[in-house]
C-alpha positions as CSV (number, residue, x, y, z in Angstrom):
1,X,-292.9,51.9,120.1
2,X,-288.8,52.9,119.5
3,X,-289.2,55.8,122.3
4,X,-290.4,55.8,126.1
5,X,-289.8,59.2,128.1
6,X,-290.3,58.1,131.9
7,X,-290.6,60.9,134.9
8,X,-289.3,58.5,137.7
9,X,-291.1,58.2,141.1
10,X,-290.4,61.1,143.5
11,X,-290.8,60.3,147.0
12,X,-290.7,63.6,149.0
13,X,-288.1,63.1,152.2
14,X,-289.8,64.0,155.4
15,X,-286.6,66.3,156.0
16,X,-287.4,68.1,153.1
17,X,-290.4,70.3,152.1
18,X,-288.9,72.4,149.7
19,X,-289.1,70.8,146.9
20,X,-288.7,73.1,144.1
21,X,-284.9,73.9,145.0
22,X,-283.7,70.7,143.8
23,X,-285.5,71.2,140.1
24,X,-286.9,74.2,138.5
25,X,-290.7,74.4,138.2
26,X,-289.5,75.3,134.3
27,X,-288.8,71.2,133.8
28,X,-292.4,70.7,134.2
29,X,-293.3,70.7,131.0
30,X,-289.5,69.4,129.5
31,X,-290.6,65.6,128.5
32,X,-293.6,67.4,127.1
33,X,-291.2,68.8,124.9
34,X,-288.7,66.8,123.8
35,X,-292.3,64.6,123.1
36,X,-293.6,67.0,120.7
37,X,-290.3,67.6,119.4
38,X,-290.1,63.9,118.3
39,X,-293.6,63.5,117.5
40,X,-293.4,66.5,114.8
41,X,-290.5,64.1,113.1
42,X,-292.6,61.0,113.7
43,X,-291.2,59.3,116.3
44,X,-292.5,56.7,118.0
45,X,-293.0,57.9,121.4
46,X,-294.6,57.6,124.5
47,X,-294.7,59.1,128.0
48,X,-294.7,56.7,130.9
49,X,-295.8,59.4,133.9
50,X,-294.6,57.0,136.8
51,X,-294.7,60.1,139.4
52,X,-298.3,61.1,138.1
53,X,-299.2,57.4,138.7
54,X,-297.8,57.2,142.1
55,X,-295.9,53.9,141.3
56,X,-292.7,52.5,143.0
57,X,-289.9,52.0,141.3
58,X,-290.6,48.0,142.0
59,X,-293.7,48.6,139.8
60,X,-291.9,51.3,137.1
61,X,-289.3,48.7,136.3
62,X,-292.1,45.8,135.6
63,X,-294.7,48.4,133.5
64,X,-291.5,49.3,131.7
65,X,-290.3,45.4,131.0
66,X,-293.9,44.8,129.3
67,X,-292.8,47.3,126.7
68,X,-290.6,47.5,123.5
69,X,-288.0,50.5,122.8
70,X,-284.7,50.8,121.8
71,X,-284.3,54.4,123.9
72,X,-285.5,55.7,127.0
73,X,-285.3,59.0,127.9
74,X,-285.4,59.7,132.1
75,X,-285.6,63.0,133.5
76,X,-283.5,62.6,136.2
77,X,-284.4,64.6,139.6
78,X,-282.4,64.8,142.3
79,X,-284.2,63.0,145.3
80,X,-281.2,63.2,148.2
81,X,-281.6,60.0,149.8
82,X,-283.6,58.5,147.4
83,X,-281.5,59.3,144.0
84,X,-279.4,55.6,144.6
85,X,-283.1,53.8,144.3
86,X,-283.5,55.8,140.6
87,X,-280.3,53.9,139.9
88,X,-281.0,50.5,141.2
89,X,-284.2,50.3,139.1
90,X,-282.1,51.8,135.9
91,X,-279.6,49.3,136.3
92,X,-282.5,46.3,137.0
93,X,-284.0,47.7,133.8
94,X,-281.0,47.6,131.4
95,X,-280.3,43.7,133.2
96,X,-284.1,42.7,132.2
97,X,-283.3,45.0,128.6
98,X,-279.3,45.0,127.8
99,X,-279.8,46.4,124.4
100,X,-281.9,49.8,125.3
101,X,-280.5,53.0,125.5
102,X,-280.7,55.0,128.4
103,X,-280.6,58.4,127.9
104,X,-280.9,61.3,131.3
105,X,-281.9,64.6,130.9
106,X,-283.1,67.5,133.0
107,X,-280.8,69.8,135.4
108,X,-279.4,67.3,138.0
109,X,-278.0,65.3,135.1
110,X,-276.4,68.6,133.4
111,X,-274.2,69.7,135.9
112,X,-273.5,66.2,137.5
113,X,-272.7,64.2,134.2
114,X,-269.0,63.3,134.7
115,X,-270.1,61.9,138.1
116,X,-273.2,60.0,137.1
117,X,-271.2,58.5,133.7
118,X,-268.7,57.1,135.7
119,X,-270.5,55.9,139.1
120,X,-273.1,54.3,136.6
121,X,-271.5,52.8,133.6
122,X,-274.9,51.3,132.4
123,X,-276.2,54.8,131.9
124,X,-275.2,55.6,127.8
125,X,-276.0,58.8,127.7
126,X,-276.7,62.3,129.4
127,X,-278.3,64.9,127.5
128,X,-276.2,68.6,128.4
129,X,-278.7,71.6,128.8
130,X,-281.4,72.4,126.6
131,X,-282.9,69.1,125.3
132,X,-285.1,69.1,122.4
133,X,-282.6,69.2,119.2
134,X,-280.1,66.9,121.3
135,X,-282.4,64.5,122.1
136,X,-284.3,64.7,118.5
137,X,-280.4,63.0,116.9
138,X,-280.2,60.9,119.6
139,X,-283.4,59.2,118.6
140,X,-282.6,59.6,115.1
141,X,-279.5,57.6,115.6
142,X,-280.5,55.3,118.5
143,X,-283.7,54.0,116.1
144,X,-282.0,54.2,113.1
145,X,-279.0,51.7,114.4
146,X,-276.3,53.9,113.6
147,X,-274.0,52.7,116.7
148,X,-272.0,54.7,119.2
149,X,-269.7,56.4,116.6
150,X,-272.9,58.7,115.8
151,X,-272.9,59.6,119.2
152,X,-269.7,61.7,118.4
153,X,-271.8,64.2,116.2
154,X,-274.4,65.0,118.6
155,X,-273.8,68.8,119.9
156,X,-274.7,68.7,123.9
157,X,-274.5,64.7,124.7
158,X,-272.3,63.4,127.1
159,X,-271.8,59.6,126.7
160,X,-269.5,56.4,127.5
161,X,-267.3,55.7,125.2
162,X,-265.0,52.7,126.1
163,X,-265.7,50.8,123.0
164,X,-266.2,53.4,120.5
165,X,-263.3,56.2,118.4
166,X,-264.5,59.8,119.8
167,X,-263.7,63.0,118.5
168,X,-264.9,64.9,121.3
169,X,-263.4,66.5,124.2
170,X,-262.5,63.4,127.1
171,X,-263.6,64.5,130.5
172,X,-262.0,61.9,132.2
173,X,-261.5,58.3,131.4
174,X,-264.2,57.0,128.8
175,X,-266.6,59.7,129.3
176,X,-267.1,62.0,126.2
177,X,-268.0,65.6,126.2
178,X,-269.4,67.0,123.2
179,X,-269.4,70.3,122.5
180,X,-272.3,72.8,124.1
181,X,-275.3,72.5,122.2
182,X,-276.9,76.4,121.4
183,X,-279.7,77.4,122.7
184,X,-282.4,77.5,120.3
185,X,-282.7,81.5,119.5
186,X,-286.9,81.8,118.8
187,X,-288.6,79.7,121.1
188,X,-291.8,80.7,118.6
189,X,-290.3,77.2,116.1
190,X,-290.5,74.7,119.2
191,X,-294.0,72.3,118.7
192,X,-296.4,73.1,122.0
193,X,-295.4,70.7,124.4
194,X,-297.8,67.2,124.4
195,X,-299.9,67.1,127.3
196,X,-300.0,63.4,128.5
197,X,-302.7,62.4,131.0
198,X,-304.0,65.5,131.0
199,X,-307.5,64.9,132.7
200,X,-305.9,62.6,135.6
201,X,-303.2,65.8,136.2
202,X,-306.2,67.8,136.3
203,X,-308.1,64.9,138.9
204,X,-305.6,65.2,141.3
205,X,-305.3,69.4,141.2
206,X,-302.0,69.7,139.1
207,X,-302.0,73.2,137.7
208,X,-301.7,73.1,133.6
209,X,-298.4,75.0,133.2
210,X,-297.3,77.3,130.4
211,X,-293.5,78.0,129.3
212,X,-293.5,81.7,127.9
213,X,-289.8,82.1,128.1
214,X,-286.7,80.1,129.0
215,X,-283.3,81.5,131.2
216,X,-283.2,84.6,132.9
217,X,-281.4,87.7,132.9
218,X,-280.2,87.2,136.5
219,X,-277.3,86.2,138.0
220,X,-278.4,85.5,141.3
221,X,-275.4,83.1,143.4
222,X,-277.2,80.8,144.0
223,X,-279.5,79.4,141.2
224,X,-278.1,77.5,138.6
225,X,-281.2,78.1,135.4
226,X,-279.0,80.6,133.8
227,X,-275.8,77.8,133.5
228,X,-278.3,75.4,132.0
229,X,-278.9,76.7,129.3
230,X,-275.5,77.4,128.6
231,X,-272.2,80.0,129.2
232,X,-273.7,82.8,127.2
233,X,-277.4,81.7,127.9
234,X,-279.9,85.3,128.1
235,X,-283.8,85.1,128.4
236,X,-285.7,84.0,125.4
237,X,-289.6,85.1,125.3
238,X,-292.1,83.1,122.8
239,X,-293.8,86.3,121.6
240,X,-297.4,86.9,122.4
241,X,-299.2,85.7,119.7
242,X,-297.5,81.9,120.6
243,X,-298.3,82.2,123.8
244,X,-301.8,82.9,123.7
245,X,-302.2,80.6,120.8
246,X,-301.5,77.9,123.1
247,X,-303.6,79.1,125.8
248,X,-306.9,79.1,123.5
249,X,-306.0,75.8,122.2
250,X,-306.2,74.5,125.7
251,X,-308.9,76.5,126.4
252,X,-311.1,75.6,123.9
253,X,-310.0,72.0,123.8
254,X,-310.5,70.8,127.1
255,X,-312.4,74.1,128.6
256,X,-309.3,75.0,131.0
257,X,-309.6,78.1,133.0
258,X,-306.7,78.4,135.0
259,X,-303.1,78.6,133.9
260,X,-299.2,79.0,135.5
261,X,-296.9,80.0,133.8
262,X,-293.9,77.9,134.6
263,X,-291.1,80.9,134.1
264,X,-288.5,81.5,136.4
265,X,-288.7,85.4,135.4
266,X,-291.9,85.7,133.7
267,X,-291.1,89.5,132.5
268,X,-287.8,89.5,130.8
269,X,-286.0,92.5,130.9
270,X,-286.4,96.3,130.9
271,X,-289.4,98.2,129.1
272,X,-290.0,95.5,126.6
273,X,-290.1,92.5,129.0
274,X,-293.4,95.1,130.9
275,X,-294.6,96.2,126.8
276,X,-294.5,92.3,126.1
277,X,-296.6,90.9,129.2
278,X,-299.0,94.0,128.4
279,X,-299.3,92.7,124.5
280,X,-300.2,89.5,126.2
281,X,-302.9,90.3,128.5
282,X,-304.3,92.9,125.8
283,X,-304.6,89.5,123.4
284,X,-306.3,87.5,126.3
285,X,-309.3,90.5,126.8
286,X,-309.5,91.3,123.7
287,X,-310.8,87.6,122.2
288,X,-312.6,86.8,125.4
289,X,-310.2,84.3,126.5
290,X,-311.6,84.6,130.4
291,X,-309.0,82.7,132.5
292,X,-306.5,83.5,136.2
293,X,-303.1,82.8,136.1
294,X,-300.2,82.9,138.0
295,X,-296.3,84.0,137.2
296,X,-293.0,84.6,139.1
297,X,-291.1,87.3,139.0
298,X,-288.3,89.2,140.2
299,X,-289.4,92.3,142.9
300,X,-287.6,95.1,140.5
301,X,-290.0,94.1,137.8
302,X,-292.9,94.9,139.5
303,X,-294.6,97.8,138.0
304,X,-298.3,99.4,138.8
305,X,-299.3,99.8,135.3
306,X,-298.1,96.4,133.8
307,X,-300.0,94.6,137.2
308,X,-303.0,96.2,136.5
309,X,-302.7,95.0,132.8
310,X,-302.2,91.6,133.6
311,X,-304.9,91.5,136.4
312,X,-307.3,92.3,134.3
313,X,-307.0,89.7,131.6
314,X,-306.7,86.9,135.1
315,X,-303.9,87.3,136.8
316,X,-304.5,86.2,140.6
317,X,-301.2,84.3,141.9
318,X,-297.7,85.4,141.6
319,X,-294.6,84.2,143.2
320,X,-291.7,86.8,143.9
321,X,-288.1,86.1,144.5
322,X,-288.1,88.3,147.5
323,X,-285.0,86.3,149.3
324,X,-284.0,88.3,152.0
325,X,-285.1,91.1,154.2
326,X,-280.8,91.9,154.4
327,X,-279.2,94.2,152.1
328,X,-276.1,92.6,152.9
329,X,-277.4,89.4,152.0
330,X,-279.3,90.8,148.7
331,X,-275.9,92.0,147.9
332,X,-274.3,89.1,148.2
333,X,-276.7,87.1,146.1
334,X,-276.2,89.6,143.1
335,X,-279.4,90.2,143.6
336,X,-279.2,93.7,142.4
337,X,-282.3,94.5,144.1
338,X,-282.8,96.5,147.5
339,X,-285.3,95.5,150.3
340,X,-286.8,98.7,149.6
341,X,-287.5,97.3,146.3
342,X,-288.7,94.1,148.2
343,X,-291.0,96.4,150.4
344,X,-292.8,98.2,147.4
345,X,-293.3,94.8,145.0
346,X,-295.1,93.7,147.9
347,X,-297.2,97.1,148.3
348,X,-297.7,97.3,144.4
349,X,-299.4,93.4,144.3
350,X,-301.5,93.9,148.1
351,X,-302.3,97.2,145.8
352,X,-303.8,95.3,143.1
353,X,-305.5,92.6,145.3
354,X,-302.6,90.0,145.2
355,X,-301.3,88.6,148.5
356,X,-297.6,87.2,146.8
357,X,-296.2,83.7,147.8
358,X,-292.6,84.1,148.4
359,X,-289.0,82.8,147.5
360,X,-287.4,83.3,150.5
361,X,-283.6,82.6,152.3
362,X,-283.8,83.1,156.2
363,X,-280.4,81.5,156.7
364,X,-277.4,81.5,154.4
365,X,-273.7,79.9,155.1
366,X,-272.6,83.8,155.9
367,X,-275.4,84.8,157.9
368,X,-274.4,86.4,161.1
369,X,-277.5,87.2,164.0
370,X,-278.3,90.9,162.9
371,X,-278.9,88.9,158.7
372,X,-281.2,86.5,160.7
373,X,-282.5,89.7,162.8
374,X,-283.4,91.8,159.5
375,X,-284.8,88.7,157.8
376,X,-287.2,88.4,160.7
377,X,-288.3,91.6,161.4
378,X,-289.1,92.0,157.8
379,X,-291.1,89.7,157.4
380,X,-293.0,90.9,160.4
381,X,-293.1,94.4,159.1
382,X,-294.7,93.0,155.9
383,X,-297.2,90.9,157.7
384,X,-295.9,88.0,156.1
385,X,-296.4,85.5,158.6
386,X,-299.9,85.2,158.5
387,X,-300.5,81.4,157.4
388,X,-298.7,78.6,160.0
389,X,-297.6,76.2,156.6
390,X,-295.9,79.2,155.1
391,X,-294.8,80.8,158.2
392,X,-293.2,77.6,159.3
393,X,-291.5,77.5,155.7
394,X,-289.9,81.2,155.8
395,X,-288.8,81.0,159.2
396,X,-286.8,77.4,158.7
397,X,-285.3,77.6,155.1
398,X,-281.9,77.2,154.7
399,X,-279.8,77.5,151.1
400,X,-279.2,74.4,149.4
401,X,-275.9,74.8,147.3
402,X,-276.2,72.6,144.2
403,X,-273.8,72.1,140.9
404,X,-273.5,75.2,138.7
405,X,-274.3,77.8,140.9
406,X,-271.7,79.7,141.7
407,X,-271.9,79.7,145.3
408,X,-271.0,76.1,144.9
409,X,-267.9,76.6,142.9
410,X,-266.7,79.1,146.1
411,X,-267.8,76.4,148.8
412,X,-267.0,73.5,147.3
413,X,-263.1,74.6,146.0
414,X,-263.4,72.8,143.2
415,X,-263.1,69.3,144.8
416,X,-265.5,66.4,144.2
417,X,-268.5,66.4,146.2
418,X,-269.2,63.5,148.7
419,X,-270.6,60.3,146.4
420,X,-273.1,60.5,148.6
421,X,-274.3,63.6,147.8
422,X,-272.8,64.2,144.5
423,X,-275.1,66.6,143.7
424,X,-275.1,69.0,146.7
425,X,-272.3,71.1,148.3
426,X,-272.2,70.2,152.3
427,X,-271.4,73.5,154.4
428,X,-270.7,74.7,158.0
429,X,-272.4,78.2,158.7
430,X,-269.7,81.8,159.3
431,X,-270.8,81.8,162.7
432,X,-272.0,78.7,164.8
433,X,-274.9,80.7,166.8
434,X,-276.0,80.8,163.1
435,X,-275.6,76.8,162.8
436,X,-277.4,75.9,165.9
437,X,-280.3,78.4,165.8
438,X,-280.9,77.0,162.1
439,X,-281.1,73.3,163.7
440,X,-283.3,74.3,166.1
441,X,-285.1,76.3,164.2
442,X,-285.4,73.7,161.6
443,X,-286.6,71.0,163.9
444,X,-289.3,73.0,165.3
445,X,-290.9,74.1,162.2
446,X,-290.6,70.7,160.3
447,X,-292.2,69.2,163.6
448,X,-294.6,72.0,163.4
449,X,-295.3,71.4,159.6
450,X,-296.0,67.6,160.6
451,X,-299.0,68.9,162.7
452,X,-300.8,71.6,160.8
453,X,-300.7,68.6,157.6
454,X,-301.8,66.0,160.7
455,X,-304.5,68.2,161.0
456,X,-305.4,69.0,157.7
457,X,-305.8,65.5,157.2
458,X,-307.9,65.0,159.9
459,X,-310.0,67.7,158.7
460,X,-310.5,66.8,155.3
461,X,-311.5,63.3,157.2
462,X,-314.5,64.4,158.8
463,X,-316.0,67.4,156.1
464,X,-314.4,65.0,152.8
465,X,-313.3,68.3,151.4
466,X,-310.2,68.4,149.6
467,X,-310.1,72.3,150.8
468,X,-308.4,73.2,154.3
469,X,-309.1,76.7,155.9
470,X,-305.8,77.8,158.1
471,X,-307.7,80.7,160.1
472,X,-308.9,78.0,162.5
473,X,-308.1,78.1,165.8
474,X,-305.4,75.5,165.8
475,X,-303.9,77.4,162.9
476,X,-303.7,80.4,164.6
477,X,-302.3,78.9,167.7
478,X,-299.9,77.1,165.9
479,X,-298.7,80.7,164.0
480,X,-297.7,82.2,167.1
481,X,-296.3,79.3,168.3
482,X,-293.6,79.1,165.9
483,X,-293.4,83.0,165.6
484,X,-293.2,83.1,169.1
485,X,-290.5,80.2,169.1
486,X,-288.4,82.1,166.4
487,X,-288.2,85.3,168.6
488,X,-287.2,83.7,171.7
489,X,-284.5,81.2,170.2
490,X,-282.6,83.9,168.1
491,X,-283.3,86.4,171.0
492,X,-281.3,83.9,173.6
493,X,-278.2,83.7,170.8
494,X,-278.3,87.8,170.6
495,X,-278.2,88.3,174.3
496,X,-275.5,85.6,174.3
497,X,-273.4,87.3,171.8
498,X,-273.9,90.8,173.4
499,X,-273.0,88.9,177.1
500,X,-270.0,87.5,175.3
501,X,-268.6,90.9,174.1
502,X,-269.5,92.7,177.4
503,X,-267.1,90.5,178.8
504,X,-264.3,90.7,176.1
505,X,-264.5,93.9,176.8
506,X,-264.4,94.4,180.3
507,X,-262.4,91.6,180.7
């Protein structure tokens, strides 16, 4: 074969449960595309799942050796601690193979490219935003032998150059810049994306994701999907008729029945973002196609009539960007949404029989005690802390601040981030009550989360069930416990702060 697209390992750090903020659920299915992309100009290609096959990066390096390709693609996810050992086996992999190509693509590698070219010299390439036509010349010139100097013709590639005459713009040093690639404007031309190891995904539970649009019409501070796909990016929608031509293909060819669409803002905007998920479900009923699904969404495009729609042709699971119960804090995200806009998505979906999962911020580097205060009590008043594994993730998160957001370019000052974490802007909290309720906070609930999985485990042990009911008894003493744990911490900083400014004032 000339083409291998890897997903690298991804051990989870026991510090950190959140994984989706360091990569979008959207790059899911993003090999799968840049796969069909080179299939449909018949590439050789083919998709090494290392992640899905639960193998070290030991045992990526020698599955990879017994192989022969000229270019190998890596989507590149940030891992914190464990991004250097992505490296070590890269750079073991072009020793064992000097004359392959290594290529990264994906988010992390967009926005930290200057970094990663220079810090890792043996990396060739970086693929800049959306991938598919970038990466389609790259393998055209890559297996065609057309050298480095072809490199300079490729819209959206980032590349060393030491040894080769570059016409476009020099970052710094030997690193090459050329110019943004645009996104592609009808997402209706792009090949469905190929579906590797489709029944073992399905084996070990792994939704089957759908991609019906790309971007967002957002501008929230602190996500960075917007900047991907470039300075002028806007939400693209495949229309309908795409869409649900890939859901019966799937449906009919391996008897799927459930399906989540991968979207960071499933509706797109206004009255035809609602009139287009409508078309959708309408196409669904209408040839039988019986299937649930689940979307996420923004709270402002929540809308009785359009729910219903879409409940009716499956929908059972939705994710809403909710982020704060503070209006100063929904403000300061450029949110453009009001937690009385917050309150009623949530009313419309409980309406329609949907209990919502939620994207939610309970400490920020601004937060004062009465943001923390509001974000707590909300989620009380909306009986959101119900379930001790998500309880224990609300009450504990804490924003992560990565490269192009724009709350990194205002905490970071423009300076280079520590090589250590390269990737992620470091920050002290407004107000220190802030910082050392969040630790304490953060401990307890990670501690906590490390005993409801305990027991889950042990549960699954003795009925060998792969299902786990949280309404036990252990579950429910462990939801008031950390409720209980919240209240009393950020209650003992409030009565400190109000102690404090008794005596200012009476001083």
């Amino acid at each position: 074969m000339s083409i291998v697209l890897l997903e690298h390992p991804r051990p989870r750090s026991p510090e950190r449960y959140e994984s989706v903020v360091n990569t979008p659920l959207s790059a899911c299915l993003m090999t799968g595309y840049i796969a069909s992309t080179l299939m449909s100009r018949h590439h050789d290609v083919a998709v090494v799942d290392a992640n899905l096959y639960e193998w070290s990066f030991n045992k990526t390096v020698h599955e990879l050796g017994k192989k022969s390709f000229k270019l190998l693609g890596v989507h590149l996810v940030y891992l914190w601690e464990y991004t250097s050992d992505i490296f070590e086996a890269l750079s073991t992999l072009k020793e064992n193979i000097p004359d392959v190509h290594i290529n990264l693509y994906g988010h992390f590698p967009t926005f930290a490219f200057k970094d990663l070219l220079t810090e890792h010299p043996f990396i060739d390439s970086i693929t800049i935003g959306e991938p598919e036509g970038t990466f389609l010349e790259l393998a055209d010139a890559v297996v065609n032998n057309r050298g480095n100097s072809a490199l300079c013709t490729i819209d959206g590639l980032a590349f060393n150059a030491s040894n080769s005459k570059t016409d476009g713009t020099v970052v710094k040093d030997d690193i090459v810049w050329n110019r943004p690639r645009k996104p592609d404007s009808n997402l209706d031309n792009l090949p469905s994306p190929f579906r590797n190891d489709y029944e073992l995904k399905k084996k070990k539970g792994i939704s089957t994701y759908i991609l019906a649009s790309r971007g967002c019409y957002g501008k929230c501070t602190f996500c960075y999907l917007d900047n991907f796909y470039g300075d002028e990016s806007q939400w693209r929608g495949r229309s309908p008729e795409n869409i649900f031509n890939e859901i019966s293909d799937i449906y009919e060819k391996h008897g799927e029945r459930y399906f989540y669409f991968a979207d960071a803002n499933f509706f797109g905007p206004g009255r035809k973002g609602k009139e287009r998920a409508r078309e959708l479900a309408k196409l669904l009923i209408d040839n039988g196609i019986n299937i649930k699904f689940g979307i996420e969404c923004r709270v402002n495009d929540v809308e009785g009539s359009t729910i219903d729609a879409l409940v009716n042709a499956g929908l059972t699971d939705v994710f809403l960007g909710v982020e704060s119960g503070s209006q100063r804090s929904l403000t300061k995200f450029r949110k453009f949404t009001t937690v009385e806009e917050n309150r009623s998505a949530i009313y419309t979906l409980r309406k329609y029989g949907i209990e919502p999962n939620y994207g939610f911020i309970m400490f920020e580097p601004d937060s004062s005690l009465a943001d923390v205060r509001a974000n707590f009590e909300f989620l009380k008043e909306m009986e959101m802390l119900n379930i001790p594994s998500i309880t224990a993730h609300l009450l504990h998160h804490k924003q992560t601040i990565f490269q192009g957001t724009f709350d990194y370019k205002i905490k970071s000052n423009g300076s280079k981030p520590d090589s250590e974490i390269m990737y992620e802007c470091d920050y002290e909290f407004k107000e220190k009550s802030v910082e050392v309720l969040s630790e304490d906070i953060n401990t307890f609930c990670l501690q906590s989360l490390k005993e409801i999985f305990d027991n889950r485990d042990q549960k699954n042990m003795e009925v060998d069930s792969c299902t786990y009911d949280e309404n036990d008894l252990f579950s429910r003493q462990m939801n008031e416990k950390l409720i209980e744990h919240f209240e009393d911490s950020l209650s003992a900083f409030e009565n400190s702060e109000e102690n404090a400014l008794t005596t200012d004032l009476h001083g």
